[in-house]
Every structure is written in structure tokens, then in C-alpha cells.
C-alpha positions in Angstrom: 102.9 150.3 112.0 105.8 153.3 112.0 104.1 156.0 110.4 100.3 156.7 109.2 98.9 157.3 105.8 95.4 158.1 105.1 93.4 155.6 102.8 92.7 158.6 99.8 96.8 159.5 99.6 98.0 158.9 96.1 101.5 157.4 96.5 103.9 157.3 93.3 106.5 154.7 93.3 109.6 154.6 95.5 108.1 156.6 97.9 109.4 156.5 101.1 108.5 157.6 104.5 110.1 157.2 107.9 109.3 156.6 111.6 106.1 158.2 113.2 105.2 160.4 110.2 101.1 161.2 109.8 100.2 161.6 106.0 97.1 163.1 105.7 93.7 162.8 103.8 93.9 163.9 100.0 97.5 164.2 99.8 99.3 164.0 96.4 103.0 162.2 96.8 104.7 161.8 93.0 107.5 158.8 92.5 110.9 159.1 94.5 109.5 161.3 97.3 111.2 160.8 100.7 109.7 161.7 103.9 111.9 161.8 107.0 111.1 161.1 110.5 108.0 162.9 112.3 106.7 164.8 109.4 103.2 165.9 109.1 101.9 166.4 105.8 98.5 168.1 106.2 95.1 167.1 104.0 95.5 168.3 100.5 99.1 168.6 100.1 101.2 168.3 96.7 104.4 167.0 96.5 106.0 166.6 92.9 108.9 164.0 91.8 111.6 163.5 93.7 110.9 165.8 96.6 113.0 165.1 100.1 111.5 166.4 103.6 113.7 166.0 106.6 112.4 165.0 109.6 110.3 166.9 112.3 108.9 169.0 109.5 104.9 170.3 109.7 104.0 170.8 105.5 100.7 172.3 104.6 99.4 173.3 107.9 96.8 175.7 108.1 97.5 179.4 109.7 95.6 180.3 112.8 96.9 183.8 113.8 96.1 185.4 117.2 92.9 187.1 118.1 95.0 190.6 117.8 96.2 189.6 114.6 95.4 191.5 111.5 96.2 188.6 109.3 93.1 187.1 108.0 92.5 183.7 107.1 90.7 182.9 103.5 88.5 179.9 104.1 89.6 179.1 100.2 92.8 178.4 100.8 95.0 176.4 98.1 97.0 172.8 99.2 100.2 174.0 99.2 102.5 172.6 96.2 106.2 171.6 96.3 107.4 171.4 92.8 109.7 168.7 91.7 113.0 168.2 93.1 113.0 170.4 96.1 114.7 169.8 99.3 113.0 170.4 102.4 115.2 171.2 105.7 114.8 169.4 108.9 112.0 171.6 111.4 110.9 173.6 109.0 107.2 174.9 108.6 105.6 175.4 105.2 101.5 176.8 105.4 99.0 176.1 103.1 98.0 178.5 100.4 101.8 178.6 99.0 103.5 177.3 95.9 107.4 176.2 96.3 108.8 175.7 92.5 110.9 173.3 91.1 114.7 171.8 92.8 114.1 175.2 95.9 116.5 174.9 98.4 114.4 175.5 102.1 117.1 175.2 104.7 116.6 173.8 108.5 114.2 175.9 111.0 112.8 177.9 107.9 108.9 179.0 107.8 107.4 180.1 104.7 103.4 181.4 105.6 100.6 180.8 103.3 99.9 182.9 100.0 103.9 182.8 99.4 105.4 182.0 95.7 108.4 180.4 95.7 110.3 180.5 92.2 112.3 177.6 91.0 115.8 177.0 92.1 115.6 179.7 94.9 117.3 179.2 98.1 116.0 179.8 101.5 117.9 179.4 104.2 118.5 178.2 107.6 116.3 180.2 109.9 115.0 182.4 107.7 111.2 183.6 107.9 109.0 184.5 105.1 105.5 186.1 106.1 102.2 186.2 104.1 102.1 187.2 101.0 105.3 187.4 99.5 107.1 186.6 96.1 110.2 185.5 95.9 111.6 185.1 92.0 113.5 181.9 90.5 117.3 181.8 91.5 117.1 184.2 94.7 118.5 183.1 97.5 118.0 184.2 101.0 120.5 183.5 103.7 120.4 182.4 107.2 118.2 184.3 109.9 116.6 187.1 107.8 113.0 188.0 107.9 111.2 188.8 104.7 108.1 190.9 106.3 104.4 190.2 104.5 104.1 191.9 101.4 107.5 192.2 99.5 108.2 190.9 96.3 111.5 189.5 95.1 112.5 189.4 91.9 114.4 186.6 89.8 118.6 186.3 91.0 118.6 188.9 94.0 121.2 188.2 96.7 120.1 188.5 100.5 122.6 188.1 102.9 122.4 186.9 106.9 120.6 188.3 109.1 118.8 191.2 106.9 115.4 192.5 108.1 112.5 194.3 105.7 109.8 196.2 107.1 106.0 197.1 106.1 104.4 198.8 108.8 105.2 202.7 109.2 103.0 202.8 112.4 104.4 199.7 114.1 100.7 198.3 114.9 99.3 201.9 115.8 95.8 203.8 114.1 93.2 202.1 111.9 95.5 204.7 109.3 97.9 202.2 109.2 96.2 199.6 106.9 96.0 201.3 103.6 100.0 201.5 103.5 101.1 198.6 104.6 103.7 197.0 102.1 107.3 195.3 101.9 110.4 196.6 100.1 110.2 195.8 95.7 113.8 193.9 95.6 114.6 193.8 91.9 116.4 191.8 89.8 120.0 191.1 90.3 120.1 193.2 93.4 122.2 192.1 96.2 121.6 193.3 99.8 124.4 192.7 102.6 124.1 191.3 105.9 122.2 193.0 108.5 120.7 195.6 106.7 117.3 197.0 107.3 114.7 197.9 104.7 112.3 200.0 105.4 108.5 199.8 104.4 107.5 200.3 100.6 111.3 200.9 99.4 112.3 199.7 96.0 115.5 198.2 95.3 116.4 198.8 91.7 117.7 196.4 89.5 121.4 195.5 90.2 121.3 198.1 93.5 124.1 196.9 95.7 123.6 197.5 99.6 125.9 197.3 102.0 125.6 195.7 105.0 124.4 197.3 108.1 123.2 199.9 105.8 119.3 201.3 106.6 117.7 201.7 103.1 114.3 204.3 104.1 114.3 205.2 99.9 114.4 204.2 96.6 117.7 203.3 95.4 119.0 203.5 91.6 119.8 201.3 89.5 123.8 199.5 90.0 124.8 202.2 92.6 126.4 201.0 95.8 124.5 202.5 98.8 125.9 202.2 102.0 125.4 203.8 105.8 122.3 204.9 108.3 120.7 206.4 106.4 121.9 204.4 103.1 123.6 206.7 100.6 125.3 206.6 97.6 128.6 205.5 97.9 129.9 204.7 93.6 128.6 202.4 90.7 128.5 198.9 90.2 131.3 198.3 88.5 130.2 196.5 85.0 132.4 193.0 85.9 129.8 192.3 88.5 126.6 192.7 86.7 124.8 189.9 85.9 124.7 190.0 82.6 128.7 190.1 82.4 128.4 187.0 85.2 128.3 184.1 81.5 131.2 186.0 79.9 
């Protein structure tokens, strides 16, 4: 035997599943789902139609987070779904307590922690981490290396770039204070955020907001302005071509 599938796993047809990978108990694979090489699926998992996992991934693990941590684990926690038609990169890491939608991109090396939502056709790429709690709207894509930081939301078509980091903790880990303002950056729709830019905690990013990279965002912005520089400042508009809704026309 190659790989090792509990008795209670509901298999769908034309499933396949490669060398040395461990499905576990109560796990839910739907028709034309393909499991590479040295995956573990853990107990409870969902996995919709036509799913593909590349090898060495870990999928519905449970989080343990260090004795310092202030993380908290909810004994309740969800299986983790996969909605159909997603692609799952080789080494990645997906906890339990998240929903992935429908035909998501998750490049190699990603991690996405538990209590995440992942709308459909979103893209997250190589590398790129995405910490408790956070929404992340249908369309969105997220590019290689950045770290989306517990708590932030992002809306539906918002553009983030390499290497871009968001923020949530004012006090860096300091004073019991701390607690009652922790929060990520609001990224709205249609905003676009440039490479290696830094978002400081509880900023909004309006609608259509266009930031440039290296620029260090500790505001709000408004909406379809330009913003660039340390701190991030308004530089023009957006011009009107390059708005989404002109993007059809």
C-alpha cells in the first residue's frame, strides 16, 4: 500500500491520490479530486469537485500556538472546506476552521490559519501568509511573499502586490492595553496596493485607493486617490480609465 485512507473517508469517483499520502478519519473527497505526493489531509476535511493538492501539502491541521501566544484555540473548530475547483500549491499549509471558495488559486509555500474566508476565484500566492482571522473577498489576489496580519478584511477585486506587509498591533506585544485595539488594515474594493508597502494597524483603504509601492499607509486613504511616500500622501486621482468599473468597456 502507497498511501493510507481511513475506513469512514467518503471518496467520489476518479479520485486520485499519490505516493505516501495519510487521509484521515471523516474526510469528505468529491469526484475528480487529485491528491499529490505526501499530503496529509486531517480528520474532518472537505474537499469539493475537482480539487488538485500538490504534494507535501498538510490540509486541515489543527493550530497549536506557543505558550506566549495570545492566539487562542476554539475547541469548536470547523473542518476546513475547499470549494470546487481550487488548486492547491505544492508545501503549502491550510488550518482548520477556514473556508477556501470555489476555482482559488493558493500558490507553493502559502499558509492560510484557521477562521480565514477565502472568496471564490481569489488568488494567493507563492509564499504568502495569511493569519487568523481574516477575509479575503472573491477575485483578490495576493502576490508572492506578503503577510496579511490577523484581523484584516479584504474586499472583492483588491490588488496586492509582492512582498507587502499589514500590521495590527500598535504596541508590538507590550501592556495588557494592547488587546482591545488590535486590528488589521479594511482594504476595500477595487483597491490596489504596490509592492513592499507597509500598512499600519486599523487603516482603511478606500474603495479604488491606489498605493504606491514602498509607500507607509499610518491613515485612512480616500477614495481613487494615488497615495505614495513614508508617510503615504496624496500624490493625484485615479484617473477614470483604470477604475474598475471602466475595466468591461
Amino acid at each position: 500500500m502507497n498511501h493510507i485512507i481511513h475506513d469512514s473517508v467518503k471518496l467520489g469517483e476518479n479520485v486520485q491520490i499519490g505516493y505516501f499520502s495519510v487521509v484521515g478519519e471523516n474526510v469528505v473527497l468529491g469526484d475528480n479530486v487529485s491528491i499529490g505526493n505526501n499530503v496529509t489531509i486531517h480528520e474532518g476535511t472537505i474537499i469539493d469537485a475537482g480539487v488538485t493538492i500538490s504534494d507535501n501539502c498538510v490540509i486541515g491541521r489543527w493550530p497549536k500556538p506557543a505558550k506566549a501566544s495570545t492566539v487562542k484555540v476554539d475547541a469548536d473548530l470547523a473542518p476546513l472546506s475547499i470549494g470546487e475547483g481550487t488548486t492547491i500549491g505544492a508545501n503549502t499549509v491550510l488550518y482548520r476552521g477556514s473556508t477556501i471558495g470555489k476555482e482559488v488559486m493558493v500558490g507553493d509555500l502559502a499558509s492560510i490559519r484557521e477562521k480565514c474566508t477565502i472568496g471564490d476565484r481569489a488568488v494567493v500566492g507563492r509564499g504568502v501568509a495569511v493569519e487568523n482571522q481574516v477575509k479575503i473577498g472573491a477575485k483578490t489576489k495576493i502576490q508572492t511573499n506578503s503577510y496579511i496580519t490577523a484581523y484584516t478584511t479584504i474586499e472583492e477585486e483588491v490588488f496586492i502586490a509582492p512582498t507587502v506587509t499589514t500590521t495590527n498591533d500598535n504596541f508590538m506585544g507590550r501592556t495588557k492595553e494592547r488587546f482591545q485595539f488590535v486590528k488589521g488594515a479594511t482594504i476595500k474594493r477595487g483597491a490596489r496596493v504596490g509592492g513592499a508597502s507597509v500598512l499600519l494597524p486599523g487603516v482603511t483603504i478606500e474603495e479604488e485607493s491606489f498605493i504606491a509601492a514602498g509607500a507607509l499607509v499610518n491613515r485612512d486613504t480616500e477614495k481613487a486617490k494615488v497615495y505614495i511616500g513614508v508617510p503615504a500622501r496624496v500624490l493625484r486621482d485615479v484617473p477614470d480609465r483604470e477604475k474598475l468599473d471602466q475595466q468591461d468597456k
